[in-house]
N, C-alpha and C positions, 0 to 999 in steps of 0.2 A: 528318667535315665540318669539325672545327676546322682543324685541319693541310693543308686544301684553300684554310679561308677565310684564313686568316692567312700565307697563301705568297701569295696574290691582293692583297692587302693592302701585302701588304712589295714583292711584284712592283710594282703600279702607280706607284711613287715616290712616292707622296703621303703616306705614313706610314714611321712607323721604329718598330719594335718595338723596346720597355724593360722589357718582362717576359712571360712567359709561365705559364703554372696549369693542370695536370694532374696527375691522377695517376696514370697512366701514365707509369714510369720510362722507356722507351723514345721516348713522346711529348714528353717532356722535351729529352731528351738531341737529338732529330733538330730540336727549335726550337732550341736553343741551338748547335750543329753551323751551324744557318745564317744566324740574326741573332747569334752571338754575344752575346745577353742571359740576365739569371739566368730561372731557373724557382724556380718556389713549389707546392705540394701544393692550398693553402689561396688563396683570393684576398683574405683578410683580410690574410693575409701578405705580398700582392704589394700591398696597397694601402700598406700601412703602410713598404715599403722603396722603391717606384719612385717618381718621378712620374711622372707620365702628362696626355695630355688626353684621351684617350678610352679605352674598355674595347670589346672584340668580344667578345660570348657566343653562343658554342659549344660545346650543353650538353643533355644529354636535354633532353626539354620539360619535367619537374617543374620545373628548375633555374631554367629563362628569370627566373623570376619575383625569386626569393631574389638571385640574382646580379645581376640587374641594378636591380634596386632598393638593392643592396648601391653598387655603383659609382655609379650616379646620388646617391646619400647622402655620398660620396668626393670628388663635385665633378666627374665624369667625363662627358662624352658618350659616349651607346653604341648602337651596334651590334647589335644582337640576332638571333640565325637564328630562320625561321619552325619552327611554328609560333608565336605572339609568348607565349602564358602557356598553363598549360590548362584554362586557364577565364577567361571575358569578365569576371568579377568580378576575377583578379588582373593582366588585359592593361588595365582602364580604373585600376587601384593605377599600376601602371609607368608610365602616359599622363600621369596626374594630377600622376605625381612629379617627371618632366621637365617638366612644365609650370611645375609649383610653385618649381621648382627654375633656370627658363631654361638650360636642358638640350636637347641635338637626341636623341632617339627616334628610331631609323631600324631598320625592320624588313628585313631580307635577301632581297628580292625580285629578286634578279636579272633576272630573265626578263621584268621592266619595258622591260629595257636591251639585250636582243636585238634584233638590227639586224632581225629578219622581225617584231617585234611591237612593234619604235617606229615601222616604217615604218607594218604593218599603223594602229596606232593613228595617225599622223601624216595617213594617206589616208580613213581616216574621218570626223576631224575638217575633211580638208576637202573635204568631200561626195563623195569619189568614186563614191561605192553608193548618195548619196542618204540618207533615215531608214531608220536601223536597223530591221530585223523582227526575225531569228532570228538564231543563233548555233548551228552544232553542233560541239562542242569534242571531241575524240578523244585519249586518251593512252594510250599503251601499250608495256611493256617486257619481256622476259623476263628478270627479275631474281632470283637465287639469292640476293643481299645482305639481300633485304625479307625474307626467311621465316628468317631468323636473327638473331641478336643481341635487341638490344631490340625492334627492331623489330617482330620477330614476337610480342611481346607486347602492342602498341597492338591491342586489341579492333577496331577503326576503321583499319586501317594506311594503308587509300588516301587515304580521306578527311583523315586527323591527321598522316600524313607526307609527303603529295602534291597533295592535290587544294585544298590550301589558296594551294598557287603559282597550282594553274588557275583558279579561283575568282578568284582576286587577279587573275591577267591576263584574264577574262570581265569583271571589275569594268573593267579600264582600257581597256578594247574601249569598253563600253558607255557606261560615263559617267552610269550612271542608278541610283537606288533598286533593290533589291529587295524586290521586296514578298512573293515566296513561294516556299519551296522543298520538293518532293518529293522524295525519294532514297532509294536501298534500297543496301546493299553484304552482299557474302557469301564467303566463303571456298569457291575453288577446287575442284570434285570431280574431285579429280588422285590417282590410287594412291600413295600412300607419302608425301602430305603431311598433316601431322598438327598443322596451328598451327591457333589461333583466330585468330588475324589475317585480317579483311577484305582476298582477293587482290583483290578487283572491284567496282568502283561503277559507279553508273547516276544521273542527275539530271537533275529539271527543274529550272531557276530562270527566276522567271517576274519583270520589270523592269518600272520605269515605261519609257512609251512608246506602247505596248506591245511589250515587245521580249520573246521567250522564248530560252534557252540550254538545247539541250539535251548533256550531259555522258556521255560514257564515258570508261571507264580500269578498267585491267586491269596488275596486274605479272607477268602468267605468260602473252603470247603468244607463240604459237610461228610464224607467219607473216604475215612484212613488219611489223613493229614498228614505229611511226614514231617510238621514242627520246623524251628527258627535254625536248625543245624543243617537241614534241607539233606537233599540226595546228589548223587550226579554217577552216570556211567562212563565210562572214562574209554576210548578207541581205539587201538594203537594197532601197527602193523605188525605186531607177534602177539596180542591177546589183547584183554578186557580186566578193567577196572570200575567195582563199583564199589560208590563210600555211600552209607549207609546206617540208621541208629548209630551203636557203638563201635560198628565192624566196620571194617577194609577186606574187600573180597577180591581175589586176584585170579583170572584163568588163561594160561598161555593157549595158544592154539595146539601148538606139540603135544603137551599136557591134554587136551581137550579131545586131541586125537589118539592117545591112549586109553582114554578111561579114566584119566584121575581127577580127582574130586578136588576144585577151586579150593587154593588157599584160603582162609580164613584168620583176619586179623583183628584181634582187640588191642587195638594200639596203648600205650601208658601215654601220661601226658609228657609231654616235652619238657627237657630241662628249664626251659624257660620260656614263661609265659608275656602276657600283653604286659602286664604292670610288671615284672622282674625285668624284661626287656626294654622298658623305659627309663626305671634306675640305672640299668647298664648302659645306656646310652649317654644318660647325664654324666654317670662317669668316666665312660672312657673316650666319651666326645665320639664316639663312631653312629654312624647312622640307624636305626633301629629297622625293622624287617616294612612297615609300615612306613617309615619316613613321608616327610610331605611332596618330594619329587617323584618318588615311586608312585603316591597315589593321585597325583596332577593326571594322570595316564587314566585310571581307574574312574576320574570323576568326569572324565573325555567321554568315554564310555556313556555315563549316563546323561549325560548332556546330549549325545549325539543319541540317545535312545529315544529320548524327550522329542528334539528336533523331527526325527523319522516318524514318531507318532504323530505327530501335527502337521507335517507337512505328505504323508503317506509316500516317503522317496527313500531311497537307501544313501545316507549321512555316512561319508568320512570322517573319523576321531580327530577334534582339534590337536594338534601338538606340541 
């Protein structure tokens, strides 16, 4: 994920890489091969030799916390990949620190910034479906990456490596409180796979509104997969929204009751993306679409999905 996020980084022109930290001699070697900057083992080390203005942490989830509380104490804006801490006790520490600090906190939501889910969200906002009712959100992958490395040892893998994006993009659909959530996830009855890692979840979350979302995802399908950009049909009291591949499909009911054939959208991408919107925050001090108080809410979500799975009860979002 690091070596994805910081080729994205350096690609958009908005930043220049001055140092790089891993420990991964090989990891090293392939950042410095293409920003030509030093690399450090330690990020105490990288603090102490570069300057910088901001830090990007890209780092198992134990780390988020240590690291980036490390950097924001350095004087740095940062970056963070989801999920943001792991546990809502050290994600409101990191919130509190760039706060304290006048620091940008910006969490790694990409999927804010897809052109099928800024449009999706752009046409809600301006009534095309009417008030929101339902949400049913679908994700699904056949992926051999999740059932090894660390991953496979997140108890929760769907929910604590995935479903915290979906979650995040149901929060920006919606635009409302959550007031409850049910959720079970289980490990795959596939011959010859032998993780405890949760391959599959299931969820309700139930919104002010009244608006309900209901959630699947699965990382072990084996027919028509709709991939990491996921689906969702969207409810409303004057028609229906679905986001889909590349397209945004819109059908009013008036419409529907005429005869006419659902909109059809190939959205462009948005003026401005993950990494343009985090330059812009550095500079103009305003918070980015992701900020880290926005997504304290988002990581409630999954915490309270965890909880529901383990305990089989319907969990209230900490706040």
């Amino acid at each position: 994920m690091g070596h994805h996020d910081w080729n994205a980084a350096v690609d958009c022109g908005g930043f220049t890489a001055v140092g790089g930290v891993d420990i991964s001699d090989a990891a090293r070697e392939t950042f410095t091969d293409k920003t030509g900057a030093p690399t450090f083992t330690q990020l105490e080390d990288a603090l102490a030799a570069v300057q910088a203005d901001a830090a990007l942490i890209a780092a198992p989830d134990q780390f988020h916390a240590p690291l980036t509380l490390n950097a924001l104490d350095a004087g740095l804006d940062v970056i963070c990949e989801k999920p943001m801490a792991e546990n809502l006790r050290d994600a409101r520490r990191m919130h509190h620190s760039a706060l304290d600090r006048g620091k940008m906190l910006m969490i790694h939501h990409q999927l804010r910034w897809h052109p099928c889910w800024f449009e999706a969200r752009r046409q809600i906002e301006a009534g095309a479906v009417g008030q929101l009712r339902r949400i049913d959100f679908h994700f699904s992958v056949h992926s051999d990456v999740c059932i090894h490395g660390y991953r496979s040892q997140l108890p929760h893998l769907v929910f604590q490596d995935l479903s915290i994006h979906h979650f995040d993009l149901i929060r920006y659909l919606v635009g409302q409180r959550c007031r409850s959530v049910f959720a079970r996830d289980w490990v795959a009855d596939e011959p010859g796979l032998s993780i405890q890692a949760a391959t599959d979840a299931v969820a309700i979350l139930e919104f002010e509104g009244p608006i309900t979302a209901a959630y699947t995802a699965t990382v072990r399908e084996l027919i028509d997969p709709v991939g990491y950009i996921c689906q969702a049909r969207v409810h409303g009291s004057e028609g229906e929204l679905f986001i889909g591949g590349d397209r945004v499909t819109v059908q009013t009911r008036s419409a529907h009751a005429q005869g006419t054939d659902p909109l059809i959208i190939s959205p462009e991408p948005p003026d401005v993306g993950t990494w343009s919107a985090f330059a812009q925050a550095i500079e103009t001090r305003e918070p980015a679409l992701t900020h880290s108080a926005d997504n304290l809410q988002s990581l409630a979500l999954m915490f309270a999905a965890i909880e529901s799975s383990e305990s089989g009860r319907i969990v209230e979002p900490a706040e």
